[in-house]
N, C-alpha and C positions, 0 to 999 in steps of 0.2 A: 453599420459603420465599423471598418476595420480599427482594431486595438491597433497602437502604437506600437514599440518594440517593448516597452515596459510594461505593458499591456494594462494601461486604464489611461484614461484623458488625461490631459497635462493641464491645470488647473493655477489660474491667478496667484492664488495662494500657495505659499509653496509651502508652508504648513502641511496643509494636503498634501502635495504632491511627497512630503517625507513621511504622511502617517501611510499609503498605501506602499511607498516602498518600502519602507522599514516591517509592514505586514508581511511583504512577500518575502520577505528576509528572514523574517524568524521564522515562517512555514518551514520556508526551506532549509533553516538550520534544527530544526525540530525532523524535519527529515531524512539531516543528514545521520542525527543520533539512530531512530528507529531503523534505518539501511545497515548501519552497524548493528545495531541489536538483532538484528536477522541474521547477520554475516556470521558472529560472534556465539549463538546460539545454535545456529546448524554446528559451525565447528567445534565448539562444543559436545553436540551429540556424537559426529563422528568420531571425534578423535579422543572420548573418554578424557573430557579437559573440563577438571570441577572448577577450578579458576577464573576458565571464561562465563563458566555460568553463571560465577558470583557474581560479575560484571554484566552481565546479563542484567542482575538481578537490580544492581546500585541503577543504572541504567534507565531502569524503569520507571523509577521514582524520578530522576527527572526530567523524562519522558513526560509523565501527568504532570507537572508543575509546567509546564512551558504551555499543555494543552491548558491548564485553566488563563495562564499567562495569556495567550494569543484570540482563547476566548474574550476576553475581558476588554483587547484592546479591539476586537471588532464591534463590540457591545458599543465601546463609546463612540467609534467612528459613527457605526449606526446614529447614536442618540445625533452627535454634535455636528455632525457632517452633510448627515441627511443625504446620501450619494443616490446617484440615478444611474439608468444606462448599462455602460462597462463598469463604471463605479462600484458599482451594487453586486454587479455579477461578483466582481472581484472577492469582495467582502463576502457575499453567501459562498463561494467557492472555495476559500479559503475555511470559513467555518465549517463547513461540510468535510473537508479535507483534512482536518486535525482531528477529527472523531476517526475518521479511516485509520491516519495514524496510529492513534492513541492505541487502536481495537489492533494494531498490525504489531506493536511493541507487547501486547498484552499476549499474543499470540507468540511471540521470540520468548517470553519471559516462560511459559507454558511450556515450549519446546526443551529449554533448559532447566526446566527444573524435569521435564522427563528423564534429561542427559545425566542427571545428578542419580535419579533410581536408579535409570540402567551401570552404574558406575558400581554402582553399591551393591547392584543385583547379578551384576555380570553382562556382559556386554550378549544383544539378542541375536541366536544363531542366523538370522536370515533377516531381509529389507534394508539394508545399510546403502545398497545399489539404488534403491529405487528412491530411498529419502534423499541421496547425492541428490541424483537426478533430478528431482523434483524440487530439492531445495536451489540448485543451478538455477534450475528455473524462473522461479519466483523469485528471487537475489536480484535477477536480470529485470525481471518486470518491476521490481520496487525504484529500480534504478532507474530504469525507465520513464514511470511514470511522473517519478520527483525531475527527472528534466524534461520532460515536455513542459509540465509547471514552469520551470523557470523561463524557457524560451516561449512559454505559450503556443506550443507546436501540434496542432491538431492533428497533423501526419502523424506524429511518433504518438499520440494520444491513443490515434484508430490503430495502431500497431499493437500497443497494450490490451486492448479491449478484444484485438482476436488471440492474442496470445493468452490470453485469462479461458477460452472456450479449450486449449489445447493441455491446460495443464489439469482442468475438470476429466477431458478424456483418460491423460497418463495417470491422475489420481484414483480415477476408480476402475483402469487395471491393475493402477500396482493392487491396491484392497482382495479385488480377487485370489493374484496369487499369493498374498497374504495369509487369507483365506483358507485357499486349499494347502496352503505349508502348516498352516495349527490343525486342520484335519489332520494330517498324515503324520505330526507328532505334535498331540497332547501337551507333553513338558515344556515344549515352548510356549503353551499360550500366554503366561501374565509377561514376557519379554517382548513377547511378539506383539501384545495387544497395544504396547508402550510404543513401540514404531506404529503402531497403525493411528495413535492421538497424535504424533509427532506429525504424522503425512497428513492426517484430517487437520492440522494447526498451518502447516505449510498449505495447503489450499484454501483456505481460509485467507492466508497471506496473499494469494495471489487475488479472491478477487474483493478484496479493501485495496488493493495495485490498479486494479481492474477499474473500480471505483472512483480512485484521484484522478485516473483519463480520463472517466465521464465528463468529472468535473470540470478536469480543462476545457472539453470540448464545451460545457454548457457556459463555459465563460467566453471564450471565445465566438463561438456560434452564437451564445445564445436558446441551445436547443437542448433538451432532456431529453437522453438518447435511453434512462435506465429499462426500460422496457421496451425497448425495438430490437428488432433481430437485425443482423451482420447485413444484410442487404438491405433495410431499412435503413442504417444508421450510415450505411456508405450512400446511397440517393438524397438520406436530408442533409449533408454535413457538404457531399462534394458535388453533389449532381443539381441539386435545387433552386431556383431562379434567386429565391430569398437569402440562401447561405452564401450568396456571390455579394450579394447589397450588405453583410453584416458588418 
């Protein structure tokens, strides 16, 4: 059975029908904070800005308060509600999806407090390109993935989910020539090793990104795509007799 636009059943009770929207309301505003905390933390690092890290930092804290917050109110939906179907999908996806968060704000916080060493240590002679870039990246996929959620768009969901395989690739060339730039000068390595946690923190970010597309998809579909390959998950999701009847 295809989800509505609001993507779970429309139910008698409209009690219900405001404890599921008001769920997907604070996901999404619990998203909108962690998209910032990513935004805020890369610019941070770039731009030798200890101010934004502080904000970074306050940020986080109520980052986890909103995660035990939204936990608690799936908790009860569960007890009181007893939901089935899309109901339910709603509900697990949603709680699945606030641990991604939580782990992707954890990651922003991580980043900026690297920004803070390298501030104090001196800014690292080389990877600032490749952290851009990569940080671009995943910025785009966070965004991404938090509006497929809202619209329930399995399109943009399967867009996330190959975008997550592309940033694995750039992520472990940048490493490489990371790599060979502390071979070839020593005195950079504790600067240099600083961008290489900041780039392993930003892929990391992308796929907890990677992650909340799944999820749409398993709300929507129905289907646990977390260990099928790109050509698997494009035949269950668009090509399958059963994903047409969801």
């Amino acid at each position: 059975m295809d989800l509505d636009n609001k993507g779970y059943t429309t139910h008698i009770s409209e009690q219900f029908n405001k404890d599921l929207e008001d769920l997907k309301n604070h996901i999404l505003h619990m998203g909108g904070k962690v998209e910032r905390q990513v935004q805020n933390a890369l610019k941070a690092l770039l731009e030798n800005d200890s101010e934004l890290a502080e904000q970074v930092r306050i940020e986080e804290g109520e980052v986890d308060a909103l995660d035990i917050s939204i936990d608690e109110e799936c908790t009860r939906i569960l007890a009181l509600r007893h939901p089935q179907a899309s109901d339910l999908r709603m509900v697990v996806a949603v709680y699945k999806a606030i641990t991604d968060l939580e782990r992707i704000g954890d990651e922003a916080y991580k980043i900026a407090k690297l920004a803070v060493g390298l501030i104090e240590e001196g800014a690292a002679p080389w990877g600032y390109v490749q952290t851009r870039h990569i940080g671009q990246l995943v910025s785009v996929m966070v965004h991404e993935a938090l509006d497929a959620f809202a619209r329930f768009d399995v399109n943009a969901a399967y867009k996330v989910v190959r975008e997550d395989k592309a940033v694995d690739i750039e992520y472990e060339s940048s490493m490489r020539q990371l790599m060979t730039y502390m071979m070839e000068d020593p005195r950079s390595i504790s600067k240099v090793i600083k961008i290489m946690w900041a780039l392993r923190a930003l892929e990391r970010i992308g796929d907890h990104a990677g992650n909340i597309a799944e999820h749409v998809i398993y709300l929507v579909k129905g289907k646990d795509i977390r260990h099928s390959t790109q050509d698997e998950i494009k035949k269950e999701i668009f090509e399958s007799p059963e994903s047409k009847e969801e």
